[in-house]
N, C-alpha and C positions, 0 to 999 in steps of 0.2 A: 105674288103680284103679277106674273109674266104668266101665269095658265090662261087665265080669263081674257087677257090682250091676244094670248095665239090663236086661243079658240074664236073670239070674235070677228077678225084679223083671214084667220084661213080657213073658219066653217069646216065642213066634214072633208077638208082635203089630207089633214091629219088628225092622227091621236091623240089627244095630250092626259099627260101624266102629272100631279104637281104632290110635290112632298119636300119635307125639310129633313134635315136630320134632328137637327133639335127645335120641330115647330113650338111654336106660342101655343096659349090657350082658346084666344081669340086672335080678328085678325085685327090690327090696327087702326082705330080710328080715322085717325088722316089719310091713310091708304084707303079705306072706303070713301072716303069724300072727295079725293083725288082722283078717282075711276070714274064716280058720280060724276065729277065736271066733265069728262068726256062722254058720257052717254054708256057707262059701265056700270052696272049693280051687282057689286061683290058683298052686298050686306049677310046672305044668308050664307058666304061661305066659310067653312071650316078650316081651321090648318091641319093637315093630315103630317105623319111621322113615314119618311122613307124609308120603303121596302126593296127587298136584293130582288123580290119577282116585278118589281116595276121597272127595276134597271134594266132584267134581263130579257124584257117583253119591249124595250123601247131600240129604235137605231139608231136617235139623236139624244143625250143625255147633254142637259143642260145645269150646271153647277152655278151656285153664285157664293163661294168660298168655303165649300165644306168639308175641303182641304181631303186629309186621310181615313173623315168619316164617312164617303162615299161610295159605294160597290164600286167596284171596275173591273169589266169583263171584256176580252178580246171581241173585237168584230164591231165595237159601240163605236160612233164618233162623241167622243166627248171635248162640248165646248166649255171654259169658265167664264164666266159674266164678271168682272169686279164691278159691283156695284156698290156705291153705300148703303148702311143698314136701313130700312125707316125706321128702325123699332125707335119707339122714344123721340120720334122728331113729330114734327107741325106738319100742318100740309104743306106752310110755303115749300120746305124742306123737301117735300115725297113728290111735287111736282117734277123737278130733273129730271129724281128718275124712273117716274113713270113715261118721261119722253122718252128717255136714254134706252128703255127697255121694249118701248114700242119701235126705235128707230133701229133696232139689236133684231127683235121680230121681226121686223120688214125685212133687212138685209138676211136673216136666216131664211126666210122664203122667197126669196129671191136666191143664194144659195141651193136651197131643193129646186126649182124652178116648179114654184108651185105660187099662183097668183093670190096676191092679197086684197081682201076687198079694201076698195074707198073709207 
């Protein structure tokens, strides 16, 4: 749910990466209707399963609780996000925090000192 906010968010100033450790099959219904109300169509996206050559190609490695299932390699800045899960909630629920996760984005480009759009 945080790929598709960064990319939107900072355009080609970075790369983004998004993968789980244990993705879903699909991605959440509420989560896609959740984006939709901001002007996001995450409808045709997939959840991808985390690879060691996506950690070791990225400089900012963003986690949201996947504890000692995630690579970590020296010279990464790794950030953890606690987030609540969406899985299994409503959209009232996946509203938070898809702020909490755009307001996380914003402050992480602000961090790189790399300008976010409007």
């Amino acid at each position: 749910m945080a790929d598709i906010p960064l990319t939107h968010l900072a355009g080609d100033a970075v790369e983004v990466r998004s993968a789980g450790s244990a993705p879903a099959d699909t991605v959440n219904p509420a989560v896609v209707e959740a984006m939709s109300e901001v002007g996001i169509d995450i409808s045709a996206e997939t959840p991808k399963v985390l690879t060691t050559e996506a950690v070791q190609a990225s400089d900012v490695v963003i986690t949201m609780g996947c504890g000692d299932t995630c690579p970590v390699f020296p010279g990464k800045t790794y950030l953890d996000w606690q987030l609540d899960d969406p899985d299994g909630q409503g959209v009232d629920a996946v509203r938070p925090i898809r702020d909490e996760i755009e307001h996380r984005i914003r402050t992480l480009l602000a961090d790189l000192d790399t300008q976010a759009r409007a």
